[in-house]
Every structure is written in C-alpha cells, then in structure tokens.
N, C-alpha and C positions, 0 to 999 in steps of 0.2 A: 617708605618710611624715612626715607634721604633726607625729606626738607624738614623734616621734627627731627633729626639727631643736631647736639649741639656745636661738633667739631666732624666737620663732613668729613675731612681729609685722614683724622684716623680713624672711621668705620673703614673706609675705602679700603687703607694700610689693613687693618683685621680683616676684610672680603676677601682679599691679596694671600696675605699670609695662613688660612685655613684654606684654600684651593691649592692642588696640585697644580704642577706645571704645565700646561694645553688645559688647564680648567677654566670655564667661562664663567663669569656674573654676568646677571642679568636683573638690569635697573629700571623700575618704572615709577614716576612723580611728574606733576603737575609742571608744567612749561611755563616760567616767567613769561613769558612772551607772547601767553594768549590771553582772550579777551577772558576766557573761565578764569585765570589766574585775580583779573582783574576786577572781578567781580566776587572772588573771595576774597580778597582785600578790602573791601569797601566791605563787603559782610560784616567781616572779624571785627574793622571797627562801630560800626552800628551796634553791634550783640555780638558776646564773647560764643566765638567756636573752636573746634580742634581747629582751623586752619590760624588761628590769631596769632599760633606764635610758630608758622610755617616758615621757612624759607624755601621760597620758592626758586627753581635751577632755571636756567636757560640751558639751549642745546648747548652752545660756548662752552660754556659754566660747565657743563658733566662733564666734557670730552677734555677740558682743561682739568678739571680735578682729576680723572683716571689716568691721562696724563703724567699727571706728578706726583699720583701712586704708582706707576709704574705698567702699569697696561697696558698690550698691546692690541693690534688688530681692533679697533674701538669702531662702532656704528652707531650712529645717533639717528632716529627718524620721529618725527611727530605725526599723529590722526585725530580724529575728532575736532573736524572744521567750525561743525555748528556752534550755533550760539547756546548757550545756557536757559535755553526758554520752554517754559516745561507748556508746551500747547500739540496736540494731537495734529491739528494740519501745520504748524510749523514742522513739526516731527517728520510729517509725510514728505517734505523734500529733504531730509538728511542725506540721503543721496547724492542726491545732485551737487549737494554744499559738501560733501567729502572731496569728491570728485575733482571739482572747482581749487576748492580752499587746498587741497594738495599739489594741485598745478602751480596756482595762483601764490601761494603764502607755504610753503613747504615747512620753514620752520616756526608757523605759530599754529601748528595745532596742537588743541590743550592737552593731551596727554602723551608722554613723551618715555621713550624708551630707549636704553643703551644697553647693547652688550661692548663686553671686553674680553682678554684672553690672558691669563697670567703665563709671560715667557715661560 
C-alpha cells in the first residue's frame, strides 16, 4: 500500500515508531523499474485504475526512504521477471524468465520487497 499513501516518509516514521526495538517491517509494492510498472502507467492513463494515482518505488527509492526513517539492517530484492502477458504458453516459460531475468536484471523485477530492523 506504500505507493498509494501520500507522504511515504511519515507512514515509514509511524511503521518505526509502533515496532519495538529488533522489530522488523516488512514492505512489498510494485518496482518502478519494471516493465509491469510500465505498463500500469500507460493503463492508468488510457482508463482510470487504482494504479492512476500510485507512486511507484524503485529498489533505491525504499532503501533511501527507510534509510532516513531510521532503519536498520535493510534488504531490498526484486522477482517476477516475466512480462505482463496473460497467454498459457507464454506462462509455460515463466521459469526460465525468473531464472534469467534474476541473473540478468536483478533489480527490475516487478514486485519488490524490503525488510528492515528498527535499532
């Protein structure tokens, strides 16, 4: 829900601030940086969706914002290589495009994940 909130950096400070100390968050949203991201942009403007008024994060982007919340211990990793193409034998090689696209492109697969650690 990160890229719909309107001030990222004080949800983050309230995520911070209701965890104990060695308490983790744990963050998942859409990776500026993949091709899914780019293809709901172009959606949104075509036909109005939940995504129209998203702000989308890059890996950068989280690890800097938790960052300067105050977090420690931060891991950022991206998955989901494939492309946005809803076809059955497309689908059948998703495999192999994980596989690939996480050698290959580490940080642009489309769904993206961070934990952190409040000191």
């Amino acid at each position: 829900m990160l890229c719909f909130v309107k001030d990222r950096d004080a949800a983050l400070l309230e995520m911070k601030r209701v965890l104990r100390p060695g308490g983790r968050v744990v963050i998942a949203l859409l990776n500026s940086r993949s091709p899914w991201a780019l293809f709901r942009r172009i959606k949104s403007r075509v036909k109005e969706t939940v995504y129209s008024s998203a702000e989308f994060i890059s890996p950068n982007g989280i690890e800097s914002s938790l960052e300067k919340a105050g977090f420690k211990d931060i891991k950022v990793r991206t998955c989901l290589f494939f492309l946005p193409i809803n076809s059955e034998f497309y689908l059948g090689f998703s495999g192999v495009q994980e596989r690939l696209g996480s050698r290959l492109f580490p940080g642009a697969g489309a769904f993206l994940t961070a934990t952190a650690t409040k000191p």
